[in-house]
N, C-alpha and C positions, 0 to 999 in steps of 0.2 A: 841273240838274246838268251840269258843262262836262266832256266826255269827250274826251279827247287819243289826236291823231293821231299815232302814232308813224314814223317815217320808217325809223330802224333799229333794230333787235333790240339787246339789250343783254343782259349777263350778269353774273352774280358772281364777286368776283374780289378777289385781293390782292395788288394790285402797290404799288411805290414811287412817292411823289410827289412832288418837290419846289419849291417854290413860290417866289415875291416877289412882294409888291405892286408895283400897276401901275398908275398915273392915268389912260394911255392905252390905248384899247381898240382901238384901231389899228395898234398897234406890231406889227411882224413879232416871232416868236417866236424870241430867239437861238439856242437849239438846235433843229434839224428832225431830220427822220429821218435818222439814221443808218445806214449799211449797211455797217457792220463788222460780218464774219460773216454777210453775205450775197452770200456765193458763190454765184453762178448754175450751174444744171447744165450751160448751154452752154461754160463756159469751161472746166468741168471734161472736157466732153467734146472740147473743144479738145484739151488736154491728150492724152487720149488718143488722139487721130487727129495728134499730131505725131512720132510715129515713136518718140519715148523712152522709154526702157526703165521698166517699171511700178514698178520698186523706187524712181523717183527721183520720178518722179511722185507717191508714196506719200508720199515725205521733203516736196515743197513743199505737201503738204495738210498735215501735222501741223506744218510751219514756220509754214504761212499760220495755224494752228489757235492757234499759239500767239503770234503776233505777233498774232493778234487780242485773246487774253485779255490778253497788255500793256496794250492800247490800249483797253481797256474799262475797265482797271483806271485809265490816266491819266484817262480821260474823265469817270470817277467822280468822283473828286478834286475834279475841275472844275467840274462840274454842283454839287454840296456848298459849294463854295467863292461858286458866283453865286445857286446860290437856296438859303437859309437854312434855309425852311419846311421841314420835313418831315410828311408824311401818308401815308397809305394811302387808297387807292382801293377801295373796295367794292362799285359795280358801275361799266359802262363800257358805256358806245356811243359810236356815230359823230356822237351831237349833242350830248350830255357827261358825267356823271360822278357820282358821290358819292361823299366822300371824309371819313374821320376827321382831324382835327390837334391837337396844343396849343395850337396859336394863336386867337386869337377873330376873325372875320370878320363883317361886314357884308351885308345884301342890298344887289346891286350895285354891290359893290366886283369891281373887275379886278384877277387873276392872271396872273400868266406861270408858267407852269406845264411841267413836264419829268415824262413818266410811263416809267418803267422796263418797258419790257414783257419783257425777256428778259435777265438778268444776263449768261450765257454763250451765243452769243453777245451783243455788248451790242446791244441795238435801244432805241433811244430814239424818243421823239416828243414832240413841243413844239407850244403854244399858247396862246393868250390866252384865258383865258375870265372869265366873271362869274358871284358867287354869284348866284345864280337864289331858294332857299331854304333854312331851319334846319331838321333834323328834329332827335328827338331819339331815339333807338333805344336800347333798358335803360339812361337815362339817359346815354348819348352823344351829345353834337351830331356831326350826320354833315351837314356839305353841298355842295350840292347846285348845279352849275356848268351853266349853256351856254356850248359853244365860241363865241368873239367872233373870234378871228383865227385859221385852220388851215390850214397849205396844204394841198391835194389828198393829197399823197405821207403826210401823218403821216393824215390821214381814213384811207386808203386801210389801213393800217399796222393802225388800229386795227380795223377794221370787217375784216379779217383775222385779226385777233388774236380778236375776239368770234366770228368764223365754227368758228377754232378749237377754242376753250372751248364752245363749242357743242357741238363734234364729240367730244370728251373726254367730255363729259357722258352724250351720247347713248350713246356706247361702255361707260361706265361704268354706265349703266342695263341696258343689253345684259348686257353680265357680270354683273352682280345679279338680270338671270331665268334665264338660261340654267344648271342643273344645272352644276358641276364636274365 
């Protein structure tokens, strides 16, 4: 019996995925991380150590709030418009994926692949990966990808995202013992 070493933690989940096939497993992945709507707290704290009055500081968060939902909304467009595929992702780690589609796939066929991790704001991450395997779950094929091409930053993005959902989880078992 071969028993597998896992590198990172993974979880369940249901995010967006949009795909195209890919011949090359080498190709950089044209969307990467995104950091629309990722406002750092040092800048905000800038903000507040530059002398200006809080009401207007107030006004360029909820400007910056919503120039972001614009730009999430073109970004979407676009992602739809380059990769065709749509699927769902059913669980996620930092080495890769299982995902439902309509489409029918191959063992070791390459994707290019863009996963939605946060509509609002928009956080994308992109990468190359290959079907790995078919399962078939109450007669759905769900599968089953390792990352082939990912920069650091979308790794990074995700394996944040899984830390997350981690944390939700635990929080949510928390409040399921704990009396009201």
């Amino acid at each position: 019996m071969q028993t597998q070493v896992r590198k990172y933690s993974r979880v369940p989940t249901r995010i967006k995925a949009y795909m195209r096939r890919t011949v090359f497993d080498n190709s950089l992945p044209l969307f990467s991380c995104t950091l629309v709507g990722d406002s750092e707290d040092h800048v905000i704290k800038n903000l507040y150590g530059s002398h200006l009055p809080r009401e207007l500081i107030s006004f360029f968060q909820q400007l910056d709030e919503k120039v972001n939902m614009i730009l999430s909304l073109i970004n979407r467009d676009t992602i739809q418009a380059d990769f065709p595929i749509q699927g769902e992702v059913l669980e996620i780690s930092g080495a890769g994926l299982q995902f439902t589609a309509e489409e029918d796939f191959e063992e070791g066929q390459n994707l290019e692949m863009v996963l939605l991790l946060s509509q609002v704001p928009l956080r994308i991450v992109g990468m190359v990966a290959e079907i790995h395997r078919k399962e078939k779950v109450q007669g759905v094929p769900v599968w089953a990808v390792q990352y082939k091409n990912i920069r650091d930053v979308d790794r990074e993005k995700i394996v944040q995202f899984v830390f997350q959902e981690q944390r939700e989880h635990i929080r949510g078992k928390k409040n399921e013992i704990e009396p009201g």
